[in-house]
N, C-alpha and C positions, 0 to 999 in steps of 0.2 A: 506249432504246438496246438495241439486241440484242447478245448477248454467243452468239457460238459457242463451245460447248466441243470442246476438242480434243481429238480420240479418237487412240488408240495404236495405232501399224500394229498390226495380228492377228497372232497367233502364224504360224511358217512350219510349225509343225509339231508334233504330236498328244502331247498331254501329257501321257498315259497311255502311249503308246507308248515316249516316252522314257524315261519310268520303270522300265519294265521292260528297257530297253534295259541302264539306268544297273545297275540290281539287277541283269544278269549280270555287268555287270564287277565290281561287290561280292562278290557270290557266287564269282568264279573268282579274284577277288585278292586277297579282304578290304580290311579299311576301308581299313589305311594300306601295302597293295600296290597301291590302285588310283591313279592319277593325274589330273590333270584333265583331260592330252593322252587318256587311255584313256577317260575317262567321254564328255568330246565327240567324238570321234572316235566311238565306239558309238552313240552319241545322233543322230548328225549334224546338230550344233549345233555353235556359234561361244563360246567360254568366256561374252560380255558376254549373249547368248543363257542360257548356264544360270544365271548370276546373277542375272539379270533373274527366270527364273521360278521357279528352286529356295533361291536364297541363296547361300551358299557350300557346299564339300563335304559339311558335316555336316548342314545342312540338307538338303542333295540325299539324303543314306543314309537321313536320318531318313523322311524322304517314303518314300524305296522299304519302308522297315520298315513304315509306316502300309498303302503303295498292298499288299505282300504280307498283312497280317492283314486287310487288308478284303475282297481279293478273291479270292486262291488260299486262303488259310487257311481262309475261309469251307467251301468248295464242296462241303467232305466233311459237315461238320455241316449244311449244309440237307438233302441228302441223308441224314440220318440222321433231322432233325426231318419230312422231309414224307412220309416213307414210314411209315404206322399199325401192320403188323405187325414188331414189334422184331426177329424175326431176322431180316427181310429189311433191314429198316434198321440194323442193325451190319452186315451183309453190304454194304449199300451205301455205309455209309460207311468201310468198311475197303478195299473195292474202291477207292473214290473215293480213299484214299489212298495205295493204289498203282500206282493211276494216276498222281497229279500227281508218286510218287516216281520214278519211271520215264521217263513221259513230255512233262516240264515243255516251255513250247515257247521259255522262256527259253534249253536245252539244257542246263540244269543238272538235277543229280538229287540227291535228298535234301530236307532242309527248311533253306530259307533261312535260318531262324532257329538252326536245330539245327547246322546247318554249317557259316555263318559267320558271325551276326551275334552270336552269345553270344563269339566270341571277341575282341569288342570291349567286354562288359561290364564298366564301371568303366576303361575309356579312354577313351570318348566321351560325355557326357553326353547324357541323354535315353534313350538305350539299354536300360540296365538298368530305369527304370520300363516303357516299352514289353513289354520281353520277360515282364516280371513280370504285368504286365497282359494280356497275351496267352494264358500260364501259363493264369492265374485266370479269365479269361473261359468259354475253352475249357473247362476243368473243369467248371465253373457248368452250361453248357449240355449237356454230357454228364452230368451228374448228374440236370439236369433233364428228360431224354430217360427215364432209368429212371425217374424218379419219376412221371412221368405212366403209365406203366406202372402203377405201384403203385398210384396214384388205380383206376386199370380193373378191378386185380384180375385181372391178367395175372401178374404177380410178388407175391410175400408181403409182409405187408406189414411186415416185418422183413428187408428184403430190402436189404444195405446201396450203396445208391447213389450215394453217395461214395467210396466205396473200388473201386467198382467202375468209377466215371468216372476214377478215377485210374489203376488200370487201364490203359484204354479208350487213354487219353491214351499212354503209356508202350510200349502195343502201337502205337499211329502213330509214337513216335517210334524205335521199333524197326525199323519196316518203311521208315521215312526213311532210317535208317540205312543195310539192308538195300541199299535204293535208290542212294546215293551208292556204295555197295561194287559197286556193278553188278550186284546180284541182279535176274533178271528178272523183269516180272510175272508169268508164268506160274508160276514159282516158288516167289514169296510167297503168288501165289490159290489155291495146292495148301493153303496153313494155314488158312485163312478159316472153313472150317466149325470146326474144331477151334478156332477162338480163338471163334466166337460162342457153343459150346456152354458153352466155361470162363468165357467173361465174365454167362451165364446161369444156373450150378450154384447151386443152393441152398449 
């Protein structure tokens, strides 16, 4: 007996795209400013449409919290691990980050996390591990950016690299900051030598 299985009509529409559609209405209204008429209507999807692929609201945010750490949060730290010589790669990844403060193509500026998604920590569940976890990653990888340095014998090797990813970290969420205030990137790229030189002092 042959048994066909039945396939699901295909999505109408780009899965990634919606998400980031979804994460500016977060971003410009917060969690419980945004609605579901504002999230579909920006997504241009039908509500049984987002349910179907995201869950409900907080699954929807939750998603856009994941789809932002994986993919804009990234961009400045590959930029910083692919580039060999260290003050080109703080240079570029401090560029890279004011850039995405500046120039998001969501038309938000600032850092999604920094701007609006901490102020739904300990309202929304799942949030606050997220954010916590995003924290710590990021640090890790910035700490471990100097330390391969250290390994080279490029930096001392007493040269403390945690403190100084913590730093690192603190200067991006400064120039996010910056960024949401409407400072422009020309503005902020006037700092850049002066912050690779302090984040490099013995």
């Amino acid at each position: 007996m042959n048994v066909t299985k039945k396939i699901g009509r295909p999505r109408a529409f780009d899965y990634n795209t919606a998400l980031l559609q979804a994460m500016a209405v977060f971003w410009e209204k917060g969690y419980d400013g945004a609605s579901m008429r504002d999230l579909t209507g920006a997504m241009g999807i039908t509500g049984p449409s987002l349910y179907a692929a995201f869950g409900d609201k907080r699954g929807l945010y939750l998603k856009t919290i994941d789809y932002y750490c994986s993919a804009d949060a990234c961009t400045p730290l590959v930029a910083l691990e692919g580039e060999e010589d260290i003050e080109k790669a703080l240079r570029a990844f401090l560029s890279e980050i004011i850039r995405s403060a500046t120039e998001h193509e969501s038309g938000a500026t600032g850092c999604f996390l920094a701007s609006s998604v901490v102020a739904s920590v300990g309202q929304v569940d799942g949030v606050a591990e997220r954010v916590e976890a995003a924290i710590a990653d990021t640090e890790h990888r910035l700490a471990a950016r100097f330390e391969r340095e250290i390994e080279k014998g490029t930096l001392d090797p007493d040269f403390p690299a945690k403190s100084r990813a913590a730093l690192l970290f603190d200067i991006r969420q400064g120039y996010m900051f910056k960024g949401r205030a409407g400072w422009s990137s020309e503005r902020m790229l006037e700092e850049v030598d002066s912050r690779v030189e302090m984040l490099l002092s013995a």
